[in-house]
C-alpha positions as CSV (number, residue, x, y, z in Angstrom):
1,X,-7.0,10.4,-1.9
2,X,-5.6,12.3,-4.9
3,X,-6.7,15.7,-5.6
4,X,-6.5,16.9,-9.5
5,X,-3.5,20.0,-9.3
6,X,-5.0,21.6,-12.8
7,X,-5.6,18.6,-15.2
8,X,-2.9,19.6,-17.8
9,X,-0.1,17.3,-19.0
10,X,2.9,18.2,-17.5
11,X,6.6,17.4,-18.3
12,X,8.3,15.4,-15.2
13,X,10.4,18.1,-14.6
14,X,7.7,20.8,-14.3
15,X,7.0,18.0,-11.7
16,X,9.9,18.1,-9.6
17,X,9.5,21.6,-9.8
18,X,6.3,22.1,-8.9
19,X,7.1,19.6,-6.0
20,X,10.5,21.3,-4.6
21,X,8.8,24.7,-4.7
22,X,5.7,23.4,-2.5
23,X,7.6,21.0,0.7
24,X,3.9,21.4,2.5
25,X,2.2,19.0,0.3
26,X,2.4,16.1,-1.2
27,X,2.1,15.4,-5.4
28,X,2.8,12.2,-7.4
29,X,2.7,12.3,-11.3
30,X,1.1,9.3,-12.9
31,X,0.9,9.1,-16.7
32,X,1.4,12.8,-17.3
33,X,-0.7,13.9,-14.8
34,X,-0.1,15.8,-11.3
35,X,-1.9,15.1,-8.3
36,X,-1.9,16.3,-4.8
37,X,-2.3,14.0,-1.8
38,X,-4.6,14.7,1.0
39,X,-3.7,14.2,4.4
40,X,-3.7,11.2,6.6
41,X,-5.2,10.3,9.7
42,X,-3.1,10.1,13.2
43,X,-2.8,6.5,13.4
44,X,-2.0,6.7,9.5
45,X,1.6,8.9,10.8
46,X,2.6,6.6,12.8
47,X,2.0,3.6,10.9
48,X,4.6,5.1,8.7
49,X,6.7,5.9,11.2
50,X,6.9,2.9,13.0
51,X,7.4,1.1,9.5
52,X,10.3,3.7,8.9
53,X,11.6,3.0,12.1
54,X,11.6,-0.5,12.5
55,X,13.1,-1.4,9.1
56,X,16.1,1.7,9.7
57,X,17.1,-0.2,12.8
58,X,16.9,-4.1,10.9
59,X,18.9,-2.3,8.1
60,X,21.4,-0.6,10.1
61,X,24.4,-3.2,9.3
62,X,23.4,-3.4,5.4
63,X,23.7,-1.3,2.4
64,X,19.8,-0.3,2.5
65,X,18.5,2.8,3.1
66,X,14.7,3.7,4.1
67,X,12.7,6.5,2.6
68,X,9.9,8.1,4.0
69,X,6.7,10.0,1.8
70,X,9.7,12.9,0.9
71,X,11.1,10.8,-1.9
72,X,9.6,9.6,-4.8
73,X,10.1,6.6,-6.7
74,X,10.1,7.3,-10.5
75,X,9.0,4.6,-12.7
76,X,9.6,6.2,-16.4
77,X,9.4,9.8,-17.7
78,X,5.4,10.0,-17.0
79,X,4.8,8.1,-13.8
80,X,6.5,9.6,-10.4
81,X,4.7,8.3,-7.3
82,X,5.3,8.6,-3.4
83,X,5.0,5.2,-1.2
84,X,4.4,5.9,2.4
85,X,7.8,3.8,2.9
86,X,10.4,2.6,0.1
87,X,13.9,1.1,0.7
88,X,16.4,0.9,-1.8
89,X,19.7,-1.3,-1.8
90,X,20.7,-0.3,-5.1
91,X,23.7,1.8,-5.2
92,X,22.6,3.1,-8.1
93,X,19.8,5.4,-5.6
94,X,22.7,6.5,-2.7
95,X,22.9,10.0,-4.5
96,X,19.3,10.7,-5.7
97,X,18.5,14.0,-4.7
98,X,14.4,14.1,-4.6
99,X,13.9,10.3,-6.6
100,X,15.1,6.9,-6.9
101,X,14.4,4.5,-9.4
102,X,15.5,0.9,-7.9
103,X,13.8,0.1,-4.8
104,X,13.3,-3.5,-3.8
105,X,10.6,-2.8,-1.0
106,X,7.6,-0.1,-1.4
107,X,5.4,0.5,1.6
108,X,1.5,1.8,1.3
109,X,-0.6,2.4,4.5
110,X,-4.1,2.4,2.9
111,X,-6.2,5.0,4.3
112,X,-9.9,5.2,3.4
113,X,-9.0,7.8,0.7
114,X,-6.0,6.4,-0.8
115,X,-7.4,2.7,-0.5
116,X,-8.6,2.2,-4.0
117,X,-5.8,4.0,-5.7
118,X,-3.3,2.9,-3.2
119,X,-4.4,-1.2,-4.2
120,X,-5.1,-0.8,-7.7
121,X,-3.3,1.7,-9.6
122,X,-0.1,2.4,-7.5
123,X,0.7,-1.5,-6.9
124,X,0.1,-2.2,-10.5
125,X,3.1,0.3,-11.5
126,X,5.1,-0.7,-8.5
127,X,4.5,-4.2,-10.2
128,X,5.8,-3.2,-13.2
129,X,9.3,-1.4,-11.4
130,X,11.9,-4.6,-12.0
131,X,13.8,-4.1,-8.9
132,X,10.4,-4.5,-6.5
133,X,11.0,-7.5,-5.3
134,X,8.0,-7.0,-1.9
135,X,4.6,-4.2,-1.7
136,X,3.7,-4.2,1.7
137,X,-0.1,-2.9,2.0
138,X,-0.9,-1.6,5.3
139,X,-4.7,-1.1,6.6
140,X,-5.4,1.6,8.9
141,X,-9.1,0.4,9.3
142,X,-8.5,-3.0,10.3
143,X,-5.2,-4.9,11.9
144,X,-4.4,-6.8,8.4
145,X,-1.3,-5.9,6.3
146,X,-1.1,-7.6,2.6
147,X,1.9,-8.7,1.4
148,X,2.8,-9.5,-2.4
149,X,6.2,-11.2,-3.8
150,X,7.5,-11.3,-6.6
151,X,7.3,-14.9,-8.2
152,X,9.1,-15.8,-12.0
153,X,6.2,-14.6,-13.6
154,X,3.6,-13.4,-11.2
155,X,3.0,-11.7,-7.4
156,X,1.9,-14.2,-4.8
157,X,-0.5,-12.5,-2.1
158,X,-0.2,-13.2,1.7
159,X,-2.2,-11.5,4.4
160,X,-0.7,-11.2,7.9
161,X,-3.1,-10.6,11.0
162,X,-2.2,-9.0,14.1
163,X,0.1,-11.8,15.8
164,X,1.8,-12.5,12.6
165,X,5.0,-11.9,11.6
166,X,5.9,-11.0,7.9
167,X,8.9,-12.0,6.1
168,X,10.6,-9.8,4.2
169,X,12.2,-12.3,2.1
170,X,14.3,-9.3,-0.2
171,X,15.7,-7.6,3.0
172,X,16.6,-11.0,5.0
173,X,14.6,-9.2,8.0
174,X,11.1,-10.1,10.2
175,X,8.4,-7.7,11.2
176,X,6.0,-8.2,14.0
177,X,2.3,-6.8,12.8
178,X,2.4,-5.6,16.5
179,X,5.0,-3.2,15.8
180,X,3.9,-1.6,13.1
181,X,0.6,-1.1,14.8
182,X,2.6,-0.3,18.3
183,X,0.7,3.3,19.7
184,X,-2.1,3.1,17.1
185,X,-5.6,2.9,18.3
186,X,-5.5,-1.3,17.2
187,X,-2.7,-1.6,20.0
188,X,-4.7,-2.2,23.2
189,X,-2.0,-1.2,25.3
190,X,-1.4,2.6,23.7
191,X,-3.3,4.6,26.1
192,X,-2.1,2.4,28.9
193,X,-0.9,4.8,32.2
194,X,2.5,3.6,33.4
């Protein structure tokens, strides 16, 4: 859920500012307007993690790179928003400092907060980016993770259940569901003893 910082327009470089001179939280600047992020839940972490971590290790051989919450992906000179994952194989992003601005692949875990905004808002300005070619939508409160592709002229929607496997057709790679919710409290085998 997004928290209003002080309801004033705000240049994106006041922004960035504001952003680099508080690391503890998180903001994202949508049309103008700064907001900070609450916090997520435990099994919200390591969704994001174990997205981070599984495509880093697919991408290893290839000219991708995989961003966590930290960076942000700027859309224009008003919107400025932080997926939970992003990966960018533009070359044009290997030096960006605090945003990039050509990622193929953005990642949202939906929490109960961010679920709404996370759906509706942010996906429709990740639509709009022209180098997202996949949004991955990741539900904490049930095993489901949505998937939309870019067609010619549209996004085509596929859900993936827990035994699925999704294919991420702009990375050339396949992710288990089980993975990504691997130690979460959907993974039945978490708490195991060994």
């Amino acid at each position: 859920m997004a928290l209003a910082h002080d309801g004033s327009q705000k240049s994106l470089e006041d922004f960035l500012a504001m952003a680099e001179s508080d690391p503890l939280h998180r903001y994202e600047y949508i049309d103008g307007q700064i907001s900070m992020m609450t916090g997520g839940s435990p099994d919200h972490s390591i969704m994001c993690n174990n997205i981070g971590g599984i495509l880093h290790n697919l991408l290893r051989q290839k000219p991708c790179r995989v961003y966590n919450s930290d960076v942000f992906v700027q859309l224009n000179a008003t919107d400025c928003i932080c997926p939970d994952v992003s990966v960018s194989c533009d070359k044009r992003d290997r030096n960006a400092r605090k945003t990039i601005q050509y990622p193929c692949l953005v990642v949202e875990v939906l929490s109960p907060g961010s679920r709404v905004r996370d759906r509706g808002l942010k996906a429709d300005l990740y639509q709009n980016i022209p180098s997202v070619q996949e949004i991955l939508l990741v539900d904490t409160q049930i095993a489901r993770v949505q998937l939309y592709r870019r067609a010619e002229d549209s996004w085509i929607l596929r859900n993936f259940a827990f035994d699925s496997t999704i294919e991420l057709a702009s990375l050339h790679v396949s992710v288990p569901v089980t993975e990504i919710y691997e130690k979460t409290s959907f993974d039945e085998h978490a708490f195991d003893e060994e």
